[in-house]
SEPAPA-194179 format. One record per residue: residue in three letters; chain; x, y, z of N, C-alpha, C in turn. Coordinates in Angstrom, 1 decimal, padded with zeros to 4 digits. Layout:
BEGIN
+------+------+--------+--------+--------+--------+--------+--------+--------+--------+--------+
! code ! unit !     nu !     nv !     nw !    cau !    cav !    caw !     cu !     cv !     cw !
+------+------+--------+--------+--------+--------+--------+--------+--------+--------+--------+
!  ALA !    A !      X !      Y !      Z !      X !      Y !      Z !      X !      Y !      Z !
...
+------+------+--------+--------+--------+--------+--------+--------+--------+--------+--------+
# end
This chain:
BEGIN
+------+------+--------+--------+--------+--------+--------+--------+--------+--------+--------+
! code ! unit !     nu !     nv !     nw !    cau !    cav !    caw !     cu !     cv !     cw !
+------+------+--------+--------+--------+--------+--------+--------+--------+--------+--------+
!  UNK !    A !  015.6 !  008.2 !  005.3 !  016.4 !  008.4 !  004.2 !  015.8 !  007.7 !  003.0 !
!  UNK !    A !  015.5 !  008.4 !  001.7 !  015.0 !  008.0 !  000.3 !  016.3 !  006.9 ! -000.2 !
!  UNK !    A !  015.2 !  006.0 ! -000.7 !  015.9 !  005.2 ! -001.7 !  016.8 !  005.2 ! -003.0 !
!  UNK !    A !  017.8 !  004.9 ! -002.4 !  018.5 !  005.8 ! -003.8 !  018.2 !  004.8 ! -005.2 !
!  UNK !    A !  018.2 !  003.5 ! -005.4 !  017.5 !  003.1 ! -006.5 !  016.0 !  003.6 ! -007.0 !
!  UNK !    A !  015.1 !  004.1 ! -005.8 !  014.0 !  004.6 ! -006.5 !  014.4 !  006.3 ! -006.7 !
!  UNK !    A !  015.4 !  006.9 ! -006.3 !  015.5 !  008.3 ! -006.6 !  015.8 !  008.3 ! -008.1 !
!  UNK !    A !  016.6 !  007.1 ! -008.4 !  017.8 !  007.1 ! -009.5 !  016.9 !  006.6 ! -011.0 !
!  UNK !    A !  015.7 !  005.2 ! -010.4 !  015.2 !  004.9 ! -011.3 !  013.8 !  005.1 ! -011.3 !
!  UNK !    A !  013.2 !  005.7 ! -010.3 !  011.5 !  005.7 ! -010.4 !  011.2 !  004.6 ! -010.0 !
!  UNK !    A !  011.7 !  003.4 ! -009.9 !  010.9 !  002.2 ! -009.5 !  012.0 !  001.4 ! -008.2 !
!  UNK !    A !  010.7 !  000.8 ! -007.6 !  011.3 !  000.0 ! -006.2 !  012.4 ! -000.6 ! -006.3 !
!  UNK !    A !  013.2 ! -000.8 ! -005.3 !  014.0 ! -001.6 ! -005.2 !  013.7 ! -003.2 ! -004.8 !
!  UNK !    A !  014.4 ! -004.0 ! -004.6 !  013.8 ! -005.2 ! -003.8 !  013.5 ! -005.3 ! -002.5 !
!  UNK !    A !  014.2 ! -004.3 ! -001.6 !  014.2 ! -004.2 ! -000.4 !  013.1 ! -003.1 ! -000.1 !
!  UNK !    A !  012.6 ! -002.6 ! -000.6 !  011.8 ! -001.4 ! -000.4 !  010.4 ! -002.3 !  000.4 !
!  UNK !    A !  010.1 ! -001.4 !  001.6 !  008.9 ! -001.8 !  002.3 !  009.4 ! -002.8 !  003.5 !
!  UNK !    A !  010.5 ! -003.0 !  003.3 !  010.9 ! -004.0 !  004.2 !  011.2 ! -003.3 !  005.4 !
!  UNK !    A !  012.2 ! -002.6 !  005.6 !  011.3 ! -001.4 !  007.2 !  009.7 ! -001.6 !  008.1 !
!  UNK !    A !  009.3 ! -000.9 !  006.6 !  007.9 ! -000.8 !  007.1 !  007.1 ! -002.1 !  007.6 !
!  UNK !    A !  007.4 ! -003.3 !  006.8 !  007.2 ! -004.5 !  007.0 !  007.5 ! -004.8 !  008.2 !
!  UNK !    A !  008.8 ! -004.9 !  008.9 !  009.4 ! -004.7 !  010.1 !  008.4 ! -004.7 !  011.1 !
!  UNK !    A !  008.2 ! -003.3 !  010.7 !  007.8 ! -002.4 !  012.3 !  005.8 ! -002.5 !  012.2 !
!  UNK !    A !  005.2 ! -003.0 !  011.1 !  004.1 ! -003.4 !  011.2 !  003.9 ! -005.1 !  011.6 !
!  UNK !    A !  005.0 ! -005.6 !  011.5 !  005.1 ! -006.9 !  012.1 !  005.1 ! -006.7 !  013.6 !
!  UNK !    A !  006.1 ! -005.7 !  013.9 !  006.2 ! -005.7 !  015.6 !  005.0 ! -005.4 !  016.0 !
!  UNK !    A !  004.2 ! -004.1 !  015.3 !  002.9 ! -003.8 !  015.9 !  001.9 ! -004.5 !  015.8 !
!  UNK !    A !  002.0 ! -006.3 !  015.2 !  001.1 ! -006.9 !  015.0 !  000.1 ! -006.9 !  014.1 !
!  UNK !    A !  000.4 ! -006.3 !  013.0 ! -000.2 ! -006.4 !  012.1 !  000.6 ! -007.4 !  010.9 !
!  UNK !    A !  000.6 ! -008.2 !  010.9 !  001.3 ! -009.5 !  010.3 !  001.0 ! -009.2 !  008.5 !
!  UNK !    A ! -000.5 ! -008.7 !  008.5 ! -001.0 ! -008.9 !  006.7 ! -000.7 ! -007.3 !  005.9 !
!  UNK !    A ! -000.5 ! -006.2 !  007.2 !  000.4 ! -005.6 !  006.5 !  001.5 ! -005.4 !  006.5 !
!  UNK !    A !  002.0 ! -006.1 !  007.0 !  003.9 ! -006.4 !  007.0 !  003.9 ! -007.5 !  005.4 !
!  UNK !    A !  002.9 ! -008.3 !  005.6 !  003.1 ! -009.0 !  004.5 !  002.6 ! -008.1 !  002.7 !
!  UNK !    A !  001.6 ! -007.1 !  003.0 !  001.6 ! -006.1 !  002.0 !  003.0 ! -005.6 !  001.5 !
!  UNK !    A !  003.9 ! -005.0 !  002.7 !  004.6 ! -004.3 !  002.8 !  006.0 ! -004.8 !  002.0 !
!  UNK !    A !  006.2 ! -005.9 !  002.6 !  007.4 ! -006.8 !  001.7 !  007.2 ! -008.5 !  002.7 !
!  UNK !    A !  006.6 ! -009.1 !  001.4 !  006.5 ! -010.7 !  002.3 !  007.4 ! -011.3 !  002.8 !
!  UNK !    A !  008.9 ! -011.0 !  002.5 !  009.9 ! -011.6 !  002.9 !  009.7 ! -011.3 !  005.0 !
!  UNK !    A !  009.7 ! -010.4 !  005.0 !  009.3 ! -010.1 !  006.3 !  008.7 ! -011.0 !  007.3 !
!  UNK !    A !  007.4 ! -011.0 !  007.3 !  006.8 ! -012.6 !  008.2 !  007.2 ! -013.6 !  007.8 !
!  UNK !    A !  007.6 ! -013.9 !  006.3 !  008.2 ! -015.4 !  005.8 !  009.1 ! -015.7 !  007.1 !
!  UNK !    A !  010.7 ! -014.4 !  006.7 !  011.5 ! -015.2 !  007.9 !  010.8 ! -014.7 !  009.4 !
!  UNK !    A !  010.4 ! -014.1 !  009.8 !  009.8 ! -015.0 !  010.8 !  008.9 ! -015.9 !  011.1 !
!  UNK !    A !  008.2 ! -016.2 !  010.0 !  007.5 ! -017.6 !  010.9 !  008.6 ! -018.5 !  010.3 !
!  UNK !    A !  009.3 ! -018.5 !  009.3 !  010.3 ! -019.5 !  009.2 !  011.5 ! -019.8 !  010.7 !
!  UNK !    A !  011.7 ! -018.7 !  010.9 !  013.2 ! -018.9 !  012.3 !  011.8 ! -019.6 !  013.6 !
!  UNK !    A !  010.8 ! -019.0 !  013.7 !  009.8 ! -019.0 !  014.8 !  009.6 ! -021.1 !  014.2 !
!  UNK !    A !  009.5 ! -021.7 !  013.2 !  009.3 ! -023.0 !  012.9 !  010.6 ! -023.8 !  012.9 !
!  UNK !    A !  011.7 ! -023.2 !  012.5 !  012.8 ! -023.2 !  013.1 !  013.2 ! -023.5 !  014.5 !
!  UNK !    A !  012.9 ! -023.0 !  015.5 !  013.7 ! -022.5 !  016.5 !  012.5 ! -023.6 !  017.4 !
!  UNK !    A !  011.0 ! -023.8 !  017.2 !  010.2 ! -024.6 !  017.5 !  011.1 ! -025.6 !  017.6 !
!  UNK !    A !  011.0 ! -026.3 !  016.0 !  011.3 ! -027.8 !  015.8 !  012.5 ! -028.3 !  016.8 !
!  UNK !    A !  013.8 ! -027.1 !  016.8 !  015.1 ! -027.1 !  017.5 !  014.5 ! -027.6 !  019.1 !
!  UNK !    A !  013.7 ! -026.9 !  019.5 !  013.2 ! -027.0 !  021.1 !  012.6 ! -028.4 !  021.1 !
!  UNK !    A !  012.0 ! -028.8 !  020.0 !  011.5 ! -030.3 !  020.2 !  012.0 ! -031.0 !  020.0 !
!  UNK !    A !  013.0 ! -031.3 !  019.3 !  014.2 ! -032.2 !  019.1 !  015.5 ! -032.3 !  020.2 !
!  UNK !    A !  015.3 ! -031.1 !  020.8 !  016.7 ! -031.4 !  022.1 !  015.8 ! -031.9 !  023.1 !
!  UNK !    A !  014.1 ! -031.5 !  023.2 !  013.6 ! -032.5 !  024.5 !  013.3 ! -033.8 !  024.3 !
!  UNK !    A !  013.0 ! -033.9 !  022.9 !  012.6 ! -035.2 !  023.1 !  013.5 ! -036.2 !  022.4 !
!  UNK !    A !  014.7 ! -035.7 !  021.4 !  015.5 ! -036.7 !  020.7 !  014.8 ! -037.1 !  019.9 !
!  UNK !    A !  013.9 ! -036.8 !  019.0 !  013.3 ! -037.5 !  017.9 !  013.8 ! -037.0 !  016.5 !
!  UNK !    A !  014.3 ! -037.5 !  015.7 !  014.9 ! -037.0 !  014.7 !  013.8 ! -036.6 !  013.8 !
!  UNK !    A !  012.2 ! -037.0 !  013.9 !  011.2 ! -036.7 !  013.4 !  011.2 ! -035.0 !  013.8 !
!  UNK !    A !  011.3 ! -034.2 !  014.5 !  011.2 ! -032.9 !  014.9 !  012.4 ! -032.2 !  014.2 !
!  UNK !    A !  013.6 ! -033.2 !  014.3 !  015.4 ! -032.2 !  013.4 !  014.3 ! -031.1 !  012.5 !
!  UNK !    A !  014.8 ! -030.1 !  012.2 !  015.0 ! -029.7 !  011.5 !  015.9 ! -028.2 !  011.1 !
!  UNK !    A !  016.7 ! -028.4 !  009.4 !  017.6 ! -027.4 !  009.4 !  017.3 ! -026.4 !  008.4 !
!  UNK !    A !  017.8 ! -025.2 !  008.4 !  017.5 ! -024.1 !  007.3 !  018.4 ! -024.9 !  006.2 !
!  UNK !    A !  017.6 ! -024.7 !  005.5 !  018.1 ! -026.2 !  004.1 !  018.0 ! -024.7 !  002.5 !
!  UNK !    A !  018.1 ! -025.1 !  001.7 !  018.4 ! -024.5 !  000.2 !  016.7 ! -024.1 !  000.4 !
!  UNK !    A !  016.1 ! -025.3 !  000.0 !  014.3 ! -024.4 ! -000.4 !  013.8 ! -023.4 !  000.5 !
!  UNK !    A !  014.3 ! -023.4 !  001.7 !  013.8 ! -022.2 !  002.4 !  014.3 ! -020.7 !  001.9 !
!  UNK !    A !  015.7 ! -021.0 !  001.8 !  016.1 ! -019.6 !  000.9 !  015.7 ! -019.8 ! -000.4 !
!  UNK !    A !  015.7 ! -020.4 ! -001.2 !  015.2 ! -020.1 ! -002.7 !  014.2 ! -019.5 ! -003.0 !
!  UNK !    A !  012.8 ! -020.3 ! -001.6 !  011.7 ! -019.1 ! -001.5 !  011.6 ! -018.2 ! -000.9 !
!  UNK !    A !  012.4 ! -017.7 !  000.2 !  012.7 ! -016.3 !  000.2 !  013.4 ! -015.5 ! -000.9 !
!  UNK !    A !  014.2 ! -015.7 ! -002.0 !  014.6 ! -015.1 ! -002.8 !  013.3 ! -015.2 ! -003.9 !
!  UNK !    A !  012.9 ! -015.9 ! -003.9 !  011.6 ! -016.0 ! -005.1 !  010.5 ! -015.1 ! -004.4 !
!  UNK !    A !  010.2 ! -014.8 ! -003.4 !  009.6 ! -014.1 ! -002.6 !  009.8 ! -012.3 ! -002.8 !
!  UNK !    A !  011.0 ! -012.3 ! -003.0 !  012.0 ! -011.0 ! -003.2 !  011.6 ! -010.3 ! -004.4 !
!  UNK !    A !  012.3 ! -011.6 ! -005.4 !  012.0 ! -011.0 ! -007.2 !  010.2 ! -010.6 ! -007.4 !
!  UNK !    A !  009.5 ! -012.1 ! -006.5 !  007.8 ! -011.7 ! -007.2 !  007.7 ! -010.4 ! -006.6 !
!  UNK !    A !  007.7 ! -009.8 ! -004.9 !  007.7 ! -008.6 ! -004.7 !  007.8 ! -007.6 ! -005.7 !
!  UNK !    A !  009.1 ! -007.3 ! -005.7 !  010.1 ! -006.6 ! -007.0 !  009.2 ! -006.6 ! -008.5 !
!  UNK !    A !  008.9 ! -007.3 ! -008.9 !  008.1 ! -007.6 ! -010.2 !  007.1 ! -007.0 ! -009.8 !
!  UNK !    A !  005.8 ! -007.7 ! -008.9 !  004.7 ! -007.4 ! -009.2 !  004.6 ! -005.4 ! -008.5 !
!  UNK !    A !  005.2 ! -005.1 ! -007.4 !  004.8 ! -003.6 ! -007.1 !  005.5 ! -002.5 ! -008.6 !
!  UNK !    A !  006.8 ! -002.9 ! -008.7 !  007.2 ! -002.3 ! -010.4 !  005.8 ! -002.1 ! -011.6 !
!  UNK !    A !  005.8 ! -003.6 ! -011.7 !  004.6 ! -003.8 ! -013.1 !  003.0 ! -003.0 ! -012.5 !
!  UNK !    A !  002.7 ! -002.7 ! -011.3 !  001.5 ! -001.8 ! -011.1 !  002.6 ! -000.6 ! -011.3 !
!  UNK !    A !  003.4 ! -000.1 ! -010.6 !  004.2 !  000.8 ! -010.4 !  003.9 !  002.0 ! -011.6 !
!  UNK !    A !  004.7 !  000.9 ! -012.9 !  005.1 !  001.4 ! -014.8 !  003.2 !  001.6 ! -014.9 !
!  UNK !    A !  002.1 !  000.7 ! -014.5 !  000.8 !  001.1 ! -014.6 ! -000.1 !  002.4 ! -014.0 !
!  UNK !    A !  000.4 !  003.2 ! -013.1 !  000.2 !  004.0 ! -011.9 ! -000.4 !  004.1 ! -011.4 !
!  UNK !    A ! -000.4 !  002.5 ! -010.6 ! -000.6 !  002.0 ! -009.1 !  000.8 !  001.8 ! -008.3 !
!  UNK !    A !  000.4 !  002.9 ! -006.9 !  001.6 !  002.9 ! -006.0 !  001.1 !  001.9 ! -005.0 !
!  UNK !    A !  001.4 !  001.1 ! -005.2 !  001.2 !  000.1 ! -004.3 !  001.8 !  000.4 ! -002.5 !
!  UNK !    A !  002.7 !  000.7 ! -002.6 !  003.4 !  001.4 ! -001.2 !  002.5 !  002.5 ! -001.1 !
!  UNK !    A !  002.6 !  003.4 ! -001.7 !  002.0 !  004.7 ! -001.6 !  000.3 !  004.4 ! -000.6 !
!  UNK !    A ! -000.3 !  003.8 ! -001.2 ! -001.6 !  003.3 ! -000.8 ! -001.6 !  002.8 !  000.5 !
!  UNK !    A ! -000.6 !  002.0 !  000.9 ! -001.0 !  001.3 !  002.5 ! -000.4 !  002.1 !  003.5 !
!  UNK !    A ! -001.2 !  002.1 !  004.5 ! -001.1 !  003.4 !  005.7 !  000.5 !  003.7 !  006.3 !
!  UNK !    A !  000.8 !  005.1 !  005.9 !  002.5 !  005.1 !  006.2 !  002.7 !  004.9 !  007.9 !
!  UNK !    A !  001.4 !  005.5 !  008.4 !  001.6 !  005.2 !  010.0 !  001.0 !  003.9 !  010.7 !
!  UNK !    A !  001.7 !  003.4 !  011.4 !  001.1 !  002.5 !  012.5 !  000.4 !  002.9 !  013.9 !
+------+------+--------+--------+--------+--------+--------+--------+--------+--------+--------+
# end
């Protein structure tokens, strides 16, 4: 199914590539998941550093391992979002298809 902000406006949405990102992550390709939309590997190696730290703090009780999804984690996933958004646009309005260019298949 087409994007309806790119049908409507010619230019990406924020979420655009994030699919693709997805499923090039599953296939192990991590750097083009991260081409694709960075937000992608961010949260997971964030939940995967997450979910670590959680496993070392219930074995061992050290409060040095706690740790929680706190504000800066999302701010740079949202900052993550907008630079996306910005920088594929600004080649976009130049005509460079940034999406267009990286391999649609896996």
């Amino acid at each position: 199914m087409p994007c309806l902000f790119r049908l409507l406006t010619g230019f990406y949405c924020p979420g655009c590539g994030g699919t693709r990102a997805l499923w090039a992550l599953l296939s192990g390709h991590p750097l083009l998941s991260f081409l694709y939309h960075p937000l992608v590997p961010y949260s997971a190696l964030t939940a995967v550093w997450l979910l670590g730290s959680r496993l070392l703090y219930r074995r061992t009780g050290k409060e040095k391992y706690r740790r929680e999804l706190t504000l800066p984690y999302v701010y740079f996933g949202i900052g993550l979002i907008v630079l996306n958004f910005l920088i594929k646009n600004i080649l976009l309005a130049r005509g460079i298809d940034v999406l267009a260019m990286l391999p649609g298949s896996i």
